[in-house]
C-alpha positions as CSV (number, residue, x, y, z in Angstrom):
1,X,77.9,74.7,-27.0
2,X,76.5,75.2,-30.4
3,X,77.5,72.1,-31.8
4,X,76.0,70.5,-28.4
5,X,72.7,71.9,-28.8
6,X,72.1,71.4,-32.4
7,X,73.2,68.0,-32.1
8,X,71.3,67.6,-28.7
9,X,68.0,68.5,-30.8
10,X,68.4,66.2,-33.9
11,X,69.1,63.5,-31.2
12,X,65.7,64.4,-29.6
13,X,63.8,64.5,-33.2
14,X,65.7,60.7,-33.8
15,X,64.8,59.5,-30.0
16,X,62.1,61.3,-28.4
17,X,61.4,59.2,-25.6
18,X,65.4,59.0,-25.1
19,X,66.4,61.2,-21.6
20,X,69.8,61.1,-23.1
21,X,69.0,64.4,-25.5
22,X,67.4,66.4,-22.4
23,X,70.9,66.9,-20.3
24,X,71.8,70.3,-20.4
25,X,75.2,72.2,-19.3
26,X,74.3,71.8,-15.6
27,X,74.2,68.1,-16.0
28,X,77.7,68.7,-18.0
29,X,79.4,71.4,-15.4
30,X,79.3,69.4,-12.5
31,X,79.6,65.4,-14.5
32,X,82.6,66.6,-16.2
33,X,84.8,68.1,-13.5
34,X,86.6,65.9,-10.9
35,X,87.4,68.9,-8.1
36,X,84.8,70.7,-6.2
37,X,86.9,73.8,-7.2
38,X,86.1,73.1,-10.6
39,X,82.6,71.9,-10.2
40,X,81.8,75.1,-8.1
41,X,83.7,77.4,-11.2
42,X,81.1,75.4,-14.0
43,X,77.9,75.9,-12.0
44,X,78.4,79.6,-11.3
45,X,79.1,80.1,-14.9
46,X,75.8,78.2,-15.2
47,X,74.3,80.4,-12.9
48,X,75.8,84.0,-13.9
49,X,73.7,83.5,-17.4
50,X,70.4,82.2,-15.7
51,X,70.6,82.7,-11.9
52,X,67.1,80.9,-11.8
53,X,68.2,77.8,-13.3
54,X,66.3,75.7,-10.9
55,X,68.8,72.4,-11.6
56,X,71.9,74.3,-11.4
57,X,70.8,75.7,-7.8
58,X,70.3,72.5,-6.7
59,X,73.1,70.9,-7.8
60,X,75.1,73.7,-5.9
61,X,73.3,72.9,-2.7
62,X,74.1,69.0,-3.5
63,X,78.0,69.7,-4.2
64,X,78.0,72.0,-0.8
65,X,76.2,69.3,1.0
66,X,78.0,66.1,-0.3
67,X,81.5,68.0,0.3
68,X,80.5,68.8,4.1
69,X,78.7,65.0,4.3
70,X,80.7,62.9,2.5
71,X,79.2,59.4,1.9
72,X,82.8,58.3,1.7
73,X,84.9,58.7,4.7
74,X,87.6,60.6,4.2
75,X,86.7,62.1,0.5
76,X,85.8,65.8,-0.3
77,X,83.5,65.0,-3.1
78,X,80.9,62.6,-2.8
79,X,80.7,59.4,-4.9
């Protein structure tokens, strides 16, 4: 996560006006995982080191939601 930051900010210096530079590990916990298992493990790590991350709290309510109402029929995780 080091190397992600420091090379998150000298993208944002390069590209300012780029919203590739502003993801952050929420955006990262839930893209890179492919199980809601998995998704649900990377967002409360998320959360136990900043329980008032307001993105990772709603991308728990989304995963919960989309895996009860799937927009597929038939799949646990949303598309």
């Amino acid at each position: 996560m080091v190397n992600f930051e420091k090379y998150k900010e000298l993208g944002r210096q390069v590209y300012p006006n780029s919203e590739f530079f502003t993801y952050d590990k929420t955006d990262f916990a839930v893209g890179l995982e492919n199980s809601f298992d998995k998704k649900m493990k990377s967002l409360e790590e998320v959360l136990a080191k900043d329980p008032t991350n307001y993105k990772a709290n709603l991308s728990l309510g989304q995963l919960i939601y989309d895996t009860l109402n799937p927009k597929i029929e038939g799949s646990t995780i949303a598309v």
